[in-house]
C-alpha positions as CSV (number, residue, x, y, z in Angstrom):
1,X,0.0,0.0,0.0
2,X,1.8,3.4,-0.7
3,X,1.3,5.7,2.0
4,X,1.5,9.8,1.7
5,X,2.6,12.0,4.7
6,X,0.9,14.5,6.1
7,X,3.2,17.8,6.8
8,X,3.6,18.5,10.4
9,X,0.3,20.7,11.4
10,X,-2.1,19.7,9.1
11,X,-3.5,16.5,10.8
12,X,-6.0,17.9,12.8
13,X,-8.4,18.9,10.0
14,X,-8.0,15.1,8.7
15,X,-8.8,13.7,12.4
16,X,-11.7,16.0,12.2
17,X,-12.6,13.9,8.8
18,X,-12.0,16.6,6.4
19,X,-12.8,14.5,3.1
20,X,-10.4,16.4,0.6
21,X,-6.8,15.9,0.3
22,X,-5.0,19.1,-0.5
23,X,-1.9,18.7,-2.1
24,X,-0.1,21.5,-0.2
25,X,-0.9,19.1,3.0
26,X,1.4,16.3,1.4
27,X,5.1,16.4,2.1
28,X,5.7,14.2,-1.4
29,X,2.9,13.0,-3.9
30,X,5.3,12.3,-7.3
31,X,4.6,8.6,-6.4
32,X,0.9,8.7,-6.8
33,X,-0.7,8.3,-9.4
34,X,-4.3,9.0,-10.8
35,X,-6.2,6.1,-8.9
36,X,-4.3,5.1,-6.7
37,X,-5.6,3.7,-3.1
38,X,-2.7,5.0,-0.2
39,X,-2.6,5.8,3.3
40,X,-3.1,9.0,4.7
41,X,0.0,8.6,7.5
42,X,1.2,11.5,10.1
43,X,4.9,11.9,10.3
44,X,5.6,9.6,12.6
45,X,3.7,6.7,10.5
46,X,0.7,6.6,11.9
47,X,-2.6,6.3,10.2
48,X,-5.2,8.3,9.6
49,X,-6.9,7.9,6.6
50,X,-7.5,5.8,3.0
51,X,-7.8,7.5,0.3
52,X,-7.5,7.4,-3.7
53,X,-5.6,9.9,-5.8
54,X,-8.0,12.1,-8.1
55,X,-6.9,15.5,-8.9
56,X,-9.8,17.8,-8.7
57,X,-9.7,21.6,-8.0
58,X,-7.0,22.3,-5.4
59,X,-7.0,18.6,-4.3
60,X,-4.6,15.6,-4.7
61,X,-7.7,13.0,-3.6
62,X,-10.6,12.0,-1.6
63,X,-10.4,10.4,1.9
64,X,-12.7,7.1,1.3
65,X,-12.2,5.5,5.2
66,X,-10.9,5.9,8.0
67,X,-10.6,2.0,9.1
68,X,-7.0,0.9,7.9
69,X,-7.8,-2.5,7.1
70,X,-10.9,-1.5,4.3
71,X,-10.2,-2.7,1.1
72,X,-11.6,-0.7,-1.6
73,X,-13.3,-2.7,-3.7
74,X,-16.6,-3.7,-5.4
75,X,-18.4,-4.5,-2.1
76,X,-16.9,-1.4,-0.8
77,X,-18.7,1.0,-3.3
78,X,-21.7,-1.6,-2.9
79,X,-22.3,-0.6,0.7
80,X,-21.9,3.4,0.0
81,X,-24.8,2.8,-2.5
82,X,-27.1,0.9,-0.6
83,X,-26.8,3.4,2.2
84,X,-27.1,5.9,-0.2
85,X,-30.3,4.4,-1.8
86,X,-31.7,4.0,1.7
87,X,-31.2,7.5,2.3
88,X,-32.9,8.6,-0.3
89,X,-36.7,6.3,-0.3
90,X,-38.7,9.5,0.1
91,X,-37.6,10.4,-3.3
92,X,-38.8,6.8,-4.7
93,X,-42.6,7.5,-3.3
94,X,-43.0,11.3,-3.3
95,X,-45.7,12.3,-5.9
96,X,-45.1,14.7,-8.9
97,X,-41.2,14.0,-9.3
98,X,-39.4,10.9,-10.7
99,X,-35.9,13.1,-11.3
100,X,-33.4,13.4,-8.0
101,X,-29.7,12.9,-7.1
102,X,-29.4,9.3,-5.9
103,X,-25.7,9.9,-5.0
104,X,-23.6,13.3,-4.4
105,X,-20.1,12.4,-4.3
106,X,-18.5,13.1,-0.9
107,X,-21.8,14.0,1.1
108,X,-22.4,10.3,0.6
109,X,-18.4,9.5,0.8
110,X,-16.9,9.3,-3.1
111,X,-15.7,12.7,-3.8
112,X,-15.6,12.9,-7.5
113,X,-18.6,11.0,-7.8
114,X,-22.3,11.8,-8.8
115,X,-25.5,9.8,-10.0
116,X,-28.5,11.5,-10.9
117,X,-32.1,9.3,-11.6
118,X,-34.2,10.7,-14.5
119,X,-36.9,8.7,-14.4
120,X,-35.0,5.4,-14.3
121,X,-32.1,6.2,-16.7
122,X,-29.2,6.7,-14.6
123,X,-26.7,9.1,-15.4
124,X,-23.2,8.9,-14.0
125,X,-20.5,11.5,-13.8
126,X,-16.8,11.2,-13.2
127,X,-15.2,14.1,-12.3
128,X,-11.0,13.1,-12.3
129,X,-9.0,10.2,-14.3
130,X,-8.7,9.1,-10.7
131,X,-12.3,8.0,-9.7
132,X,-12.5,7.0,-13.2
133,X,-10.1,4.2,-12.8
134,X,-12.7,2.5,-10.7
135,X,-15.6,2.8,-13.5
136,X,-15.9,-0.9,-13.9
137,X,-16.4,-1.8,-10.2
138,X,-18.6,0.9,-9.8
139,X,-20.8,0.7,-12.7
140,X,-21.2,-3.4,-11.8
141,X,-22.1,-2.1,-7.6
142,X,-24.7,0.8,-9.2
143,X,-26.2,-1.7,-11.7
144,X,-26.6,-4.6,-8.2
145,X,-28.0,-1.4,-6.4
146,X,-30.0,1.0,-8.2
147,X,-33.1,0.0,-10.1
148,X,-33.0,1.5,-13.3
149,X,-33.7,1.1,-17.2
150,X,-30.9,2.5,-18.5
151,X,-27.3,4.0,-17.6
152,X,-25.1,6.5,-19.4
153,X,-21.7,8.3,-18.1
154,X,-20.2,11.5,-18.7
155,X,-16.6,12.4,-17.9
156,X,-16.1,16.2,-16.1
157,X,-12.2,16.3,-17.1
158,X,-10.4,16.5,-20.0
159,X,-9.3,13.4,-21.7
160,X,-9.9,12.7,-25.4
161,X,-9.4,8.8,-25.7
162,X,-12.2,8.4,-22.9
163,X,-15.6,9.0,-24.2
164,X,-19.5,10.0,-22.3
165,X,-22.5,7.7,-23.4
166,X,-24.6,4.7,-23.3
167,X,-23.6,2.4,-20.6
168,X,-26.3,-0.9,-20.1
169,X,-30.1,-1.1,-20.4
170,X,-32.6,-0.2,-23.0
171,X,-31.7,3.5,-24.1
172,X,-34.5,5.3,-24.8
173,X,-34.9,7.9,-27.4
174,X,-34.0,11.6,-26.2
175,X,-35.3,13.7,-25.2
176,X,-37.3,12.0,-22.6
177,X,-39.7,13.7,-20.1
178,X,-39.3,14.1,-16.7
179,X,-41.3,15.6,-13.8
180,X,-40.3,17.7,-11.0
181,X,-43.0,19.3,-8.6
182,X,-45.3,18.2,-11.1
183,X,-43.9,20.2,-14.1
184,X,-42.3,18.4,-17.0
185,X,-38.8,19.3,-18.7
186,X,-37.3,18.0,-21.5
187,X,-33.9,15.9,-20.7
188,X,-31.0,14.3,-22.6
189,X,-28.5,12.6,-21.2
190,X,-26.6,12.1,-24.4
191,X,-25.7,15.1,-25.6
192,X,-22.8,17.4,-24.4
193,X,-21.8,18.3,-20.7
194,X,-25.8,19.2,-19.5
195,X,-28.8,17.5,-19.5
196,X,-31.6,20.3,-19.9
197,X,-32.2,20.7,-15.8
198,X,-30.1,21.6,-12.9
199,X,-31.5,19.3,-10.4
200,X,-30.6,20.8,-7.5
201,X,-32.7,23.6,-7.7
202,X,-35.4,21.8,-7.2
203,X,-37.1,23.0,-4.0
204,X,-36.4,26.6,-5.4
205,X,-38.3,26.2,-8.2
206,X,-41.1,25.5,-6.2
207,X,-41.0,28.2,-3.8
208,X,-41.0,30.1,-6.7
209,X,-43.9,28.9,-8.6
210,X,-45.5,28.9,-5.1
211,X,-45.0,32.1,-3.6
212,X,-43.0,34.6,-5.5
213,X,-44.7,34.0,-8.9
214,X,-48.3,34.4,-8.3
215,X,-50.1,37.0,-9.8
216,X,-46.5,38.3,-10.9
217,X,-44.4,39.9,-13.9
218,X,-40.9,37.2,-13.6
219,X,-37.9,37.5,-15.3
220,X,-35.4,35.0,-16.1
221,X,-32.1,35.5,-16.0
222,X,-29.2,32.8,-17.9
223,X,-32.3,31.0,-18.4
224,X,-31.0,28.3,-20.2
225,X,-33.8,25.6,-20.9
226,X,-36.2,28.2,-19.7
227,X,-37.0,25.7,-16.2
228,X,-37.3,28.7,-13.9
229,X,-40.1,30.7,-16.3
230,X,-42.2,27.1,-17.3
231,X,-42.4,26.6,-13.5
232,X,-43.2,30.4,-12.6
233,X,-45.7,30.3,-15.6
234,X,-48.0,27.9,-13.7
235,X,-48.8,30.8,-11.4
236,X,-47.4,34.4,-13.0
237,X,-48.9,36.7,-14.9
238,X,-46.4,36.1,-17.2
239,X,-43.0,35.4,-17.7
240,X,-39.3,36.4,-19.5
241,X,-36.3,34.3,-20.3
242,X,-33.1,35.7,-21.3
243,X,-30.3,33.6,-22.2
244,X,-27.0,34.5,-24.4
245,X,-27.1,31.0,-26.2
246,X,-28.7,30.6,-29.9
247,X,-30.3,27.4,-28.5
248,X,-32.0,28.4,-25.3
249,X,-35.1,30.0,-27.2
250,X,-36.1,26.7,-29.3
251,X,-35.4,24.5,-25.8
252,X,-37.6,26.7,-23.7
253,X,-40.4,26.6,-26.4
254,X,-40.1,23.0,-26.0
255,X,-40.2,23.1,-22.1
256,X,-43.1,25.3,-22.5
257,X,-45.0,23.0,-24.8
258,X,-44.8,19.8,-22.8
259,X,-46.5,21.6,-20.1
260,X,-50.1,22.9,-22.1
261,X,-48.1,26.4,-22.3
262,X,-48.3,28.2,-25.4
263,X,-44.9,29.4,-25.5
264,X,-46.1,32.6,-27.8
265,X,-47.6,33.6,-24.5
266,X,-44.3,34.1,-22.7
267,X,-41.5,36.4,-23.8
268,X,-37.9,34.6,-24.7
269,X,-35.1,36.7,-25.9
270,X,-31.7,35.5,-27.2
271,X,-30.1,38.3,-25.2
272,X,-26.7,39.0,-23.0
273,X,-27.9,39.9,-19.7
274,X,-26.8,43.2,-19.4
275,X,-28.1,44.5,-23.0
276,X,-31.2,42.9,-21.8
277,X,-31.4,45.6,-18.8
278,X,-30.8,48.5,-21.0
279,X,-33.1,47.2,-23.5
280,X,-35.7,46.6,-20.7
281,X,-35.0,50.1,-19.5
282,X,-35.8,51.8,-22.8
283,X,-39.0,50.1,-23.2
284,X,-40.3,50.6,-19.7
285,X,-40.3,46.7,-19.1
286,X,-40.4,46.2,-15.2
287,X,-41.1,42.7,-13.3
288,X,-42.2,42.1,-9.7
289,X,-39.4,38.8,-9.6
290,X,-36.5,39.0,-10.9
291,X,-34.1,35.6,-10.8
292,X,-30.6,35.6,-11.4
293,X,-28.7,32.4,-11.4
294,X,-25.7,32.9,-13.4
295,X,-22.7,30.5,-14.3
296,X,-19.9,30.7,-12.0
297,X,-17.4,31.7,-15.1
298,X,-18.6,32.7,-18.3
299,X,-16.9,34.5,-21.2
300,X,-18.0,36.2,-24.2
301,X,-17.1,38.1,-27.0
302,X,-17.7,41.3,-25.0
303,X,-16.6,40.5,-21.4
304,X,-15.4,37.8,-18.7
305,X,-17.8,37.5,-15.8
306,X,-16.7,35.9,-12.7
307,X,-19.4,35.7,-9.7
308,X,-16.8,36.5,-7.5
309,X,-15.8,39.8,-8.9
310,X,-19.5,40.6,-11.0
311,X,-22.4,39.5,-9.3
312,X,-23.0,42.6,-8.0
313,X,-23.3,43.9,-11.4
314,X,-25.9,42.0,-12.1
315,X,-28.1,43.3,-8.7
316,X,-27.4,47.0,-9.3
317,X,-28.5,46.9,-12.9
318,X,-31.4,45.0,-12.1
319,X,-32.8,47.8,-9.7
320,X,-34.2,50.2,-12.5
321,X,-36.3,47.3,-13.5
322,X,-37.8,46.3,-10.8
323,X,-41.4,47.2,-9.2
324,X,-41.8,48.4,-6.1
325,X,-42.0,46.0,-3.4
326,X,-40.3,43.5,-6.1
327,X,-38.2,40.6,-5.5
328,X,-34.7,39.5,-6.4
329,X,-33.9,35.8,-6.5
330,X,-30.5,35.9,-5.9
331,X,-28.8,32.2,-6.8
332,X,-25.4,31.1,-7.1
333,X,-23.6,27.7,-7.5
334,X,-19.8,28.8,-6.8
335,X,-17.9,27.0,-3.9
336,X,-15.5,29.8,-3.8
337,X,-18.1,31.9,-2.3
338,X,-19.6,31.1,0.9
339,X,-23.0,31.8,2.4
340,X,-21.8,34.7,4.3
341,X,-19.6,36.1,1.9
342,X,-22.7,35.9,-0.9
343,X,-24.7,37.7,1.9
344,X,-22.3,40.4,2.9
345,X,-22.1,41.0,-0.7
346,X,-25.6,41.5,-1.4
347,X,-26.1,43.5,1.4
348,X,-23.2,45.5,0.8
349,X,-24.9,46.1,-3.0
350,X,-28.2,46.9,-2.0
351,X,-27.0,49.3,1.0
352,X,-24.7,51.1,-1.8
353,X,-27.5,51.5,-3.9
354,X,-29.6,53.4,-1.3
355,X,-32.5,50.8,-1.5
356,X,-34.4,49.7,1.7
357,X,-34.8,46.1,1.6
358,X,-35.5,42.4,3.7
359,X,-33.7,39.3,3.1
360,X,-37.0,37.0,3.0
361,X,-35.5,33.8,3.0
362,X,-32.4,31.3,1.9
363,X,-32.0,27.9,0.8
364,X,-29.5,25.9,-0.4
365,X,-29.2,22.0,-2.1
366,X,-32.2,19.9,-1.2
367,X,-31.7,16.3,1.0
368,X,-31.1,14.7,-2.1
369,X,-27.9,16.2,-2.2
370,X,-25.9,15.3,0.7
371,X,-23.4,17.4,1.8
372,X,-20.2,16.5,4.2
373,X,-20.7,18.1,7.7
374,X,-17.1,18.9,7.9
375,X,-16.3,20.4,4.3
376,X,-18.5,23.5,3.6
377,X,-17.6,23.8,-0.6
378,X,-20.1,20.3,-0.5
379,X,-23.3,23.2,0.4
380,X,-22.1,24.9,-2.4
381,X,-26.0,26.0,-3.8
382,X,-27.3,29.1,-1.6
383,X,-30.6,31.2,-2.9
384,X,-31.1,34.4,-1.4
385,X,-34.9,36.0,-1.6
386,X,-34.8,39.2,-1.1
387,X,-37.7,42.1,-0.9
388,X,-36.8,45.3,-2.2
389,X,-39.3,48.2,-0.5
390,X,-38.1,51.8,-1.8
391,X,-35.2,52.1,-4.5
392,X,-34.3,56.1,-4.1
393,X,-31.5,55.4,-5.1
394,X,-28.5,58.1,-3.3
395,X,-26.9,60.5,-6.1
């Protein structure tokens, strides 16, 4: 077993069963190789930790146990997804959704590892060469596990002789239909790195359809397949989806039409964000909800937006267009920014802009995805409602 030494002063966040193994924690790693199984070992040689080499973000690996004497193997991932599986049976028997996470990497003790169930056809992702060197035991424990009717895989990292697809089963023909709070989106797993539907904003779609569309004007920021608007359309007045991309407009038709919604009765434009608000401006457009869940990164011929540096942007421009009493969704999915730190900046944004307002509520990932108690990046989804009441805005 090859074993990798922890330098002196970083063991206590490992005894505390921090699941990630940075690589600025390791005194030597040239030996390790992607896949690998070695021991986690303090400098004096004694154990703390098993875990497998899969370079991902900052880290050199993900711990996988903390008993010295567990082999990793195909019983090994077995167990994880029974437990998993078990954790999950609400999922299974809740009316009006058949898609969920069935297992979220190291909230349910893989890190690098997802599986997402779309109505029975099972989707996979690897996220490192490293878990991926474990794909055939894994796929034979998830096929003994998880009931399903078909399997397909895509790899998250960059390799050009490994390719995403059709696993086992009887592939249906895309897209297929699934249903979530009793709406229905369009889904394919086969084609390119996204499937139609971010699953894990699940429960935020509902408490939008539920309590901040009702009665309401909504726009829809980075709309993508329009999931947001179709949802909010059940109950608004009416919506708008904006998305950059040529082929957001035909896929949010489509998500329209498979609920009953005429789609000409909902405004879609092929836009960038920010012309949008001007364009808005101009034409004296203004929406009571306003939800903006952009990509961490994204880059265009114009500009490079970075949550971290530009989210703020997006709030301050979204103020002229806004009713009174109106309310910003505020969403993002970046680990590098933690709850507080996406608060104090809102705050900070709002306060600037001379507007009086109420944080009303926020939520993060639903059960389904299960997040490590000791490794805050796994609660990496927080949605912040917010109620602005007066925007006299300071000159």
């Amino acid at each position: 077993m090859k074993t990798a030494v922890i330098n002196k002063g970083k063991e206590q966040k490992y005894l505390n069963h921090y699941p990630l193994v940075d690589e600025e924690d390791i005194y030597e790693h040239s030996h390790l190789a992607d896949g690998d199984i070695f021991h986690l070992v303090m400098d004096d040689g004694r154990y703390l930790a098993t875990a497998y080499v899969g370079r991902q973000h900052k880290g050199l690996g993900w711990v996988l146990s903390y008993d010295a004497e567990q082999l990793i193997d195909e019983a090994f991932f077995t167990e994880l997804f029974q437990e998993a599986l078990d954790y999950r049976q609400y999922y299974f028997n809740v009316d009006g959704t058949n898609a969920f996470r069935l297992f979220n990497a190291e909230g349910d003790g893989i890190g690098g590892l997802t599986i997402d169930n779309y109505d029975g056809h099972l989707l996979v992702q690897w996220y490192s060469k490293g878990i991926y060197a474990f794909r055939d035991i894994v796929l034979q424990a998830i096929q003994e596990v998880f009931p399903y009717t078909s399997i397909f895989e895509k790899t998250r990292f960059k390799d050009d002789a490994v390719e995403s697809g059709f696993v086992t089963g009887t592939a249906p023909e895309f897209p297929i239909i699934i249903e979530e709070n009793f709406t229905f989106y369009n889904v394919d797993l086969d084609d390119g790195p996204m499937t139609g539907i971010f699953l894990d904003q699940k429960e935020v779609r509902k408490k939008l359809r539920d309590v901040y569309a009702p009665e309401r004007h909504v726009l829809n920021l980075f709309s993508y397949t329009g999931a947001f608007s179709v949802i909010a359309a059940e109950t608004a007045v009416d919506t708008t989806s904006v998305d950059l991309a040529n082929r957001s407009r035909s896929l949010t038709e489509e998500n329209f039409g498979v609920n009953g919604i005429d789609p000409k009765s909902q405004f879609i434009y092929v836009m960038d964000t920010f012309d949008f608000y001007h364009y808005a401006a101009r034409h004296n457009r203004v929406y009571d909800t306003i939800v903006i869940d952009p990509p961490s990164f994204a880059r265009n011929k114009k500009k490079v937006f970075t949550v971290q540096k530009d989210y703020h942007k997006l709030i301050e421009e979204a103020l002229p267009i806004l009713n009174e009493e109106g309310v910003l969704v505020l969403s993002t999915n970046s680990s590098a920014l933690s709850s507080k730190a996406f608060k104090n900046m809102i705050k900070k944004t709002l306060d600037e802009a001379g507007v009086d307002f109420e944080i009303e509520e926020v939520m993060g990932l639903p059960k389904d995805f299960r997040t490590h108690p000791h490794y805050k990046p796994s609660k990496y989804l927080k949605v912040v409602f917010v109620r602005v009441s007066s925007k006299e805005v300071i000159i």
